[in-house]
C-alpha positions as CSV (number, residue, x, y, z in Angstrom):
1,X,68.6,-11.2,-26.7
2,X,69.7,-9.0,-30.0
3,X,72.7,-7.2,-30.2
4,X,71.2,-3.7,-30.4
5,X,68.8,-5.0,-27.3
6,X,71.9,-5.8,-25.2
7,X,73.8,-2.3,-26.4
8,X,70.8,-0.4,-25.1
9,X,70.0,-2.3,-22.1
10,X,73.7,-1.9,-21.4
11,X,73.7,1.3,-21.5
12,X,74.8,3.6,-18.8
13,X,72.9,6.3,-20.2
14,X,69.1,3.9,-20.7
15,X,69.7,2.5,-17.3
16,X,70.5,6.0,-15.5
17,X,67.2,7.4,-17.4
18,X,65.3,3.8,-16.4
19,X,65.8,4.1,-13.1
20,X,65.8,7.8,-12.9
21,X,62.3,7.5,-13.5
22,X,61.9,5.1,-10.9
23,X,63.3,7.4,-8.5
24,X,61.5,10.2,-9.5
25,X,57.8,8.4,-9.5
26,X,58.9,7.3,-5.9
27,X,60.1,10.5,-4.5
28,X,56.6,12.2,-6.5
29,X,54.6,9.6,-4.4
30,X,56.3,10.6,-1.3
31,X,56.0,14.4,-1.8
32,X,52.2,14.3,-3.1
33,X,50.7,14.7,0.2
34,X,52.2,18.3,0.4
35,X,51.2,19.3,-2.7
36,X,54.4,19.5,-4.5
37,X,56.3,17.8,-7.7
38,X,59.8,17.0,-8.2
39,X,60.3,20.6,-10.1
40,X,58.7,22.2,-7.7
41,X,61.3,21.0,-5.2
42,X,63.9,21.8,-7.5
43,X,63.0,25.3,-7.9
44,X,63.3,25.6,-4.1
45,X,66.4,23.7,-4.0
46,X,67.8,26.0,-6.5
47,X,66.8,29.3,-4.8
48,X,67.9,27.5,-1.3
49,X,71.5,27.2,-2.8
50,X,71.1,30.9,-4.1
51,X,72.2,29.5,-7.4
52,X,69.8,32.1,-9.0
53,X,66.8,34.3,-8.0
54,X,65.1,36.0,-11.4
55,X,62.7,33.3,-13.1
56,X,64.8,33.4,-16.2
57,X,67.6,32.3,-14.3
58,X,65.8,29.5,-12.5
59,X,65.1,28.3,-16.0
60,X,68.5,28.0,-16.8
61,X,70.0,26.4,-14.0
62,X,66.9,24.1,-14.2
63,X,67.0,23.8,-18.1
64,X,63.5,24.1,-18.5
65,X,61.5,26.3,-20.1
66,X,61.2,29.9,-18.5
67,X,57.1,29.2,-18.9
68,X,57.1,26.1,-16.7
69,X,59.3,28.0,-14.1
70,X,56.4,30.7,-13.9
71,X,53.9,27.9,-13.5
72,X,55.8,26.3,-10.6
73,X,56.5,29.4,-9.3
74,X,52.7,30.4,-9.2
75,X,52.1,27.1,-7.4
76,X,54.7,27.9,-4.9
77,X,53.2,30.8,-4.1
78,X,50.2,29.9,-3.4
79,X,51.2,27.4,-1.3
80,X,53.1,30.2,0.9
81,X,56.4,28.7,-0.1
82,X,58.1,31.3,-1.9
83,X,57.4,35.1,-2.7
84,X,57.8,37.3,-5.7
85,X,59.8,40.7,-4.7
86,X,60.5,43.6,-7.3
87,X,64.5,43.8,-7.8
88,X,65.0,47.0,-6.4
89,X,68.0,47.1,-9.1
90,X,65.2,46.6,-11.9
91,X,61.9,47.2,-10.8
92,X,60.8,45.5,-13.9
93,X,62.6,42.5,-12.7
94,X,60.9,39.7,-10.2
95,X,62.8,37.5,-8.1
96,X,61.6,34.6,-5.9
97,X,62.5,34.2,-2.7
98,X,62.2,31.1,-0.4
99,X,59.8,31.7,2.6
100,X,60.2,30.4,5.9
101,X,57.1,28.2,5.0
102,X,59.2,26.9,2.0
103,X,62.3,26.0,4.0
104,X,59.9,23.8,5.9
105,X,58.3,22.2,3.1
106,X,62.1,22.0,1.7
107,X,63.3,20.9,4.7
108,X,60.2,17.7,4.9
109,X,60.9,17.0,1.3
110,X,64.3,16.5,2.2
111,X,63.6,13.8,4.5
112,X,61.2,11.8,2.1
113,X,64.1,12.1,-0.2
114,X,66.0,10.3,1.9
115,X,63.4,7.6,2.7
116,X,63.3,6.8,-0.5
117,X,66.9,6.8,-1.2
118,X,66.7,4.3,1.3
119,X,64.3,2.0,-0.3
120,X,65.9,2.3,-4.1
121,X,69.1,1.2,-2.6
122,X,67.4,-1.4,-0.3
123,X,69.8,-4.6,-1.4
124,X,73.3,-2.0,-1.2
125,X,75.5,-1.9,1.7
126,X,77.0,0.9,3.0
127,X,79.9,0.8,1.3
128,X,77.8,0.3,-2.3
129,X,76.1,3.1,-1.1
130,X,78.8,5.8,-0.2
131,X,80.8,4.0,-3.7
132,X,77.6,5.0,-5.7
133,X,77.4,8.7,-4.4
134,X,80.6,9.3,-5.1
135,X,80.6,8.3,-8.5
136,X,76.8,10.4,-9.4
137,X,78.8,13.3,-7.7
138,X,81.1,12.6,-10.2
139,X,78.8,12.6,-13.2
140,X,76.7,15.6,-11.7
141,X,80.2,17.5,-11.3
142,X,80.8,16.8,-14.9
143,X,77.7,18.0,-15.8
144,X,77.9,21.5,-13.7
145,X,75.5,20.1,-11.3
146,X,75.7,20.6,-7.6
147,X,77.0,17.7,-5.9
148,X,76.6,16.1,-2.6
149,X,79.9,17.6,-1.9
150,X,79.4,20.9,-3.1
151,X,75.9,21.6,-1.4
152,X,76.7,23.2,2.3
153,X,73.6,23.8,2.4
């Protein structure tokens, strides 16, 4: 193996984007049959933990593009999960709001989350587990993130 192979292949951040993507494509498997996608649980997740309300917002606690956050959003709604309400502080402004429907849907979606947490970390034990929790809460703190500890939701 090279040097720059075994630097990048080392890497905390290469192996955390590696097997993010796992994780991802295995929780998007899971969540398919109720016609969702990651972001879209994200956008719920986000207006579940009242982190923000107003699309713009969404985008950037999300950090994505305020465009995508409309698309999502439109999906969303049509699937009965959230609904668009005038700001009665800013009738010009829309926020989202999580329907009853959507804390269902966030509420299932929380459970195949968990499922598959369980078969990522298959080969851990409990301890490896609770160890490795602790230290993405860690890195997700650093980043301004919610964390595990944080979310009372």
């Amino acid at each position: 193996m090279s040097v720059a192979l075994g630097k990048v292949n080392s890497s905390v951040v290469f192996r955390l984007g590696v097997l993010g993507a796992m994780a991802t494509d295995l929780f998007a498997a899971r969540i398919k049959a109720h016609e969702l996608k990651p972001k879209h649980v994200g956008l719920m997740v986000v207006l579940d933990a009242g982190r923000a309300s107003s699309q713009l917002e969404i985008a950037g606690v999300m950090g994505v593009a305020p465009s995508l956050v409309v698309a999502l959003a439109d999906h969303l709604d049509k699937l009965g999960a959230i609904q668009r309400v005038r700001d009665p502080a800013d009738r010009r402004r829309q926020v989202l709001k999580l329907t009853e429907h959507g804390r269902e849907l966030l509420a299932a979606c929380g459970e195949l989350a968990q499922s598959a947490d369980a078969e990522l970390a298959a080969d851990l034990t409990v301890t490896e587990r609770a160890v490795l929790a602790g230290l993405l809460d860690r890195l997700a703190a650093r980043q301004g993130l919610p964390t595990e500890a944080t979310d009372h939701s």
